[in-house]
C-alpha positions as a Python dict, from the first residue, in 0.01 Angstrom:
ca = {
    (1, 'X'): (0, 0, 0),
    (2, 'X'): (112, 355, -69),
    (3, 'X'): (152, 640, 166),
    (4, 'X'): (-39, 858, -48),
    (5, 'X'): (-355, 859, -207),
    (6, 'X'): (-435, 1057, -488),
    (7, 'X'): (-730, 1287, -423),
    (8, 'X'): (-756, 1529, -701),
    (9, 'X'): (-573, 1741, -933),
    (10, 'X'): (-504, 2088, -1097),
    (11, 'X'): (-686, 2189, -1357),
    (12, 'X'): (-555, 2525, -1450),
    (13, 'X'): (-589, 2857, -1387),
    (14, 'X'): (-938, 2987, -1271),
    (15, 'X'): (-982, 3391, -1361),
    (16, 'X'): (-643, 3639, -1358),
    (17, 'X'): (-520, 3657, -1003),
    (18, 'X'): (-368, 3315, -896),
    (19, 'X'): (-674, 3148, -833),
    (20, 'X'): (-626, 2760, -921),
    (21, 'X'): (-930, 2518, -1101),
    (22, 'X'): (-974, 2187, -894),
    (23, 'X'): (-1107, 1871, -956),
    (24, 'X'): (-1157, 1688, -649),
    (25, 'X'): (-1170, 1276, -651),
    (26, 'X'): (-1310, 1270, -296),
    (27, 'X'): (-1646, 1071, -267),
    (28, 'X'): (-1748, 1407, -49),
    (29, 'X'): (-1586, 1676, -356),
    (30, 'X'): (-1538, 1934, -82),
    (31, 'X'): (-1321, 1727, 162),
    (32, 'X'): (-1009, 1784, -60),
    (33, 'X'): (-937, 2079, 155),
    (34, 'X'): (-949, 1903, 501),
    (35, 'X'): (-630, 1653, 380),
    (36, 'X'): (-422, 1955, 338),
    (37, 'X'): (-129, 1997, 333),
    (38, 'X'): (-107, 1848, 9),
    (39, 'X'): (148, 1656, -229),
    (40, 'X'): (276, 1637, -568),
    (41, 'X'): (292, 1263, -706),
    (42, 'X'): (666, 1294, -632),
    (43, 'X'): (667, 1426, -319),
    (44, 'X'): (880, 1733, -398),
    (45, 'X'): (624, 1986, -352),
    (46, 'X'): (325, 2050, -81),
    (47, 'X'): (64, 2229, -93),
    (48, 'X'): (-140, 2400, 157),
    (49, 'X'): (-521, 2431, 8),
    (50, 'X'): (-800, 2657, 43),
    (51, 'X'): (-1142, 2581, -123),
    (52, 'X'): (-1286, 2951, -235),
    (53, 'X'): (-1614, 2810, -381),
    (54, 'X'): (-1749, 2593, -623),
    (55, 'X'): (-1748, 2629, -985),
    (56, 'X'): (-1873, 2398, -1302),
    (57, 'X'): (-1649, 2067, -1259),
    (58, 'X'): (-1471, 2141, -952),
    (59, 'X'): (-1356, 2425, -691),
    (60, 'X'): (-1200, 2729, -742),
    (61, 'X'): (-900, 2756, -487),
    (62, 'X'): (-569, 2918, -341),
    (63, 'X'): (-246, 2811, -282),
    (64, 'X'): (-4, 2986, -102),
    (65, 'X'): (271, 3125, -324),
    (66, 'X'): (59, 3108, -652),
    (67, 'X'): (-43, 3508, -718),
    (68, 'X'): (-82, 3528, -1078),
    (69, 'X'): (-241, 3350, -1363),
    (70, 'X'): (67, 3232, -1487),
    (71, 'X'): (157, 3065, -1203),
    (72, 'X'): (-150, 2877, -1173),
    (73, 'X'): (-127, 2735, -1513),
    (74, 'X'): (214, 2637, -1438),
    (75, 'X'): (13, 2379, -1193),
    (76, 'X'): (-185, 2259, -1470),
    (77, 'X'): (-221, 1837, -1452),
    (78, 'X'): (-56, 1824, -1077),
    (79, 'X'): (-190, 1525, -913),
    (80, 'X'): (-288, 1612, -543),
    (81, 'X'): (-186, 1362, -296),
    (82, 'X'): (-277, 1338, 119),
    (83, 'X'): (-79, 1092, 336),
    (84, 'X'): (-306, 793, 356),
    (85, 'X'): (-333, 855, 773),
    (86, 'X'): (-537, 1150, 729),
    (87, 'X'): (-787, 938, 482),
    (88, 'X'): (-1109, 742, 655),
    (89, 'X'): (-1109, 444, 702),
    (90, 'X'): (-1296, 206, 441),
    (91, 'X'): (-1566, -22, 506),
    (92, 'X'): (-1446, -400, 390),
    (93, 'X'): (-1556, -398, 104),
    (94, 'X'): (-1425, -64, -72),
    (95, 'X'): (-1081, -5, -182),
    (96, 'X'): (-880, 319, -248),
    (97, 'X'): (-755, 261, -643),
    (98, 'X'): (-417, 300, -535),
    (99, 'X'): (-432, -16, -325),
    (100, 'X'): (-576, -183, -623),
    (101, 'X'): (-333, -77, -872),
    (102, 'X'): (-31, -399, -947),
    (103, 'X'): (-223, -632, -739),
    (104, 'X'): (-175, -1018, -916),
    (105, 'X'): (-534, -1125, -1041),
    (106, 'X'): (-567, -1469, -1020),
    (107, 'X'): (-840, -1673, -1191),
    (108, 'X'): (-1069, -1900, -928),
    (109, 'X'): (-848, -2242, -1066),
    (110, 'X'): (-546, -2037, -939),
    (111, 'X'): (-381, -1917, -1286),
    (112, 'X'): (-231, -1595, -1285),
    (113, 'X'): (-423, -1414, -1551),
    (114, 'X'): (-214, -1075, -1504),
    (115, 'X'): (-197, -728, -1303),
    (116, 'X'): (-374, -431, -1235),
    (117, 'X'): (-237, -174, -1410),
    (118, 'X'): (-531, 134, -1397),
    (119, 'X'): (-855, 175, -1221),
    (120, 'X'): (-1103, 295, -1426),
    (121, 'X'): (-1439, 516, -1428),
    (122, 'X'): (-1623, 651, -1692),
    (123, 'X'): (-1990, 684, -1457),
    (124, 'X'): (-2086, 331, -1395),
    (125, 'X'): (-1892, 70, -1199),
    (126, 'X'): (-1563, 97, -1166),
    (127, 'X'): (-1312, -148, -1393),
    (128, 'X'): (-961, -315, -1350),
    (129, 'X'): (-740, -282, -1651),
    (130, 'X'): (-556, -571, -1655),
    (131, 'X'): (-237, -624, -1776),
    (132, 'X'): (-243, -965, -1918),
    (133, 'X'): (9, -1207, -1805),
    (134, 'X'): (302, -1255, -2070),
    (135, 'X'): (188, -998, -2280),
    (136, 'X'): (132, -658, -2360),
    (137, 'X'): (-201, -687, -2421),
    (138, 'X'): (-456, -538, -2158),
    (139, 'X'): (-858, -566, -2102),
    (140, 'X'): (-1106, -462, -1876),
    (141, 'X'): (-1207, -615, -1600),
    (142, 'X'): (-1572, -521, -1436),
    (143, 'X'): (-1490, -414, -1085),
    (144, 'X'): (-1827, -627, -896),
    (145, 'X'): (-1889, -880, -690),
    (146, 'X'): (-1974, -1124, -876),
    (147, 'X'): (-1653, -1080, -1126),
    (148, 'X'): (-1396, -994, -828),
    (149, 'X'): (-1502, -1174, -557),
    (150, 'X'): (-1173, -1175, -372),
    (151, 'X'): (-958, -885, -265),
    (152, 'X'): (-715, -937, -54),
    (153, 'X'): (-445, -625, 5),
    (154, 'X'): (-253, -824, 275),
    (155, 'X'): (-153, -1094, 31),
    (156, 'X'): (-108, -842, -256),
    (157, 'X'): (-370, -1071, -504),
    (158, 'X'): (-731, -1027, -636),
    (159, 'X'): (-932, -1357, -723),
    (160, 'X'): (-1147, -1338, -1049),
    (161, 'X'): (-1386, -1501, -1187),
    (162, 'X'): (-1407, -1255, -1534),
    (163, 'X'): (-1753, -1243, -1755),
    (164, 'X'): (-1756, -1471, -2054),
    (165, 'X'): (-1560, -1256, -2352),
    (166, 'X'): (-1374, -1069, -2096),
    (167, 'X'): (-1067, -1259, -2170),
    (168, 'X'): (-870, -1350, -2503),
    (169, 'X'): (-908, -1702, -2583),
    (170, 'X'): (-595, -1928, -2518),
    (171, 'X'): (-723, -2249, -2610),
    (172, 'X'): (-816, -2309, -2985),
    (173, 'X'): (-912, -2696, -3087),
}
């Protein structure tokens, strides 16, 4: 598990004066600004936030240090990190992406079918994308119950049991 977890990003400047465009990945949007101070993904900078109000897709925000419009687009496509202690705790059956992401996924007959390389949303259910074992081919993995009934962080493995079609045929007769 990481020490991080990414909980939004930069999306630009918002107006003239150093005022920052924020997309926040929180389940509650606003919360980005409790986690502060803030990371880059590298660690290298912090950042202490402050929520100014909402606008269309996000929050408009300060940092400290950012004053003009070219500063703030400077920032453009910085992931936002918090240390993982100041994040709630999950109930058992919900996962922070990070924690998912290069997990082993394991079929339910114990074959290593690859890795987790993203965690995807696009408004429904969340999917895997697997890398595929010995390749470098990857495919999508429905992110349920019923398709990923095992998850188990402390081993580092996920046990699925993928859709029909899901997977690229390996046996031919």
């Amino acid at each position: 598990m990481t020490d991080r977890i990414c909980v939004g990003a930069i999306a630009g400047a918002y107006g003239v004066k150093g005022e920052l465009r924020i997309k926040s990945f929180c389940a509650t949007p606003e919360d980005i600004e409790n986690y502060t101070p803030l990371w880059s993904e590298d660690g290298s900078r912090q950042f202490a936030l402050a929520i100014l109000r909402p606008i269309k897709n996000g929050f408009s925000a300060r940092i400290a240090d950012v004053a003009t419009k070219e500063e703030a687009d400077a920032l453009r496509g910085v992931n936002l990190f918090a240390d993982r202690n100041q994040m709630p705790s999950l109930p058992d059956d919900e996962f922070y992406h990070a924690d998912l992401i290069d997990l082993e996924v394991y079929d339910t007959g114990g074959v290593l079918l690859g890795r987790v390389k993203t965690v995807q949303n696009h408004g429904a259910d969340d999917l895997l994308e697997l890398q595929l074992a010995g390749t470098s081919a990857t495919t999508f993995l429905p992110f349920t119950k019923a398709a990923v009934p095992t998850v188990d962080l402390t081993a580092g493995r996920i046990v699925a049991d993928p859709p029909l079609g899901i997977l690229p045929e390996t046996d031919k007769d």
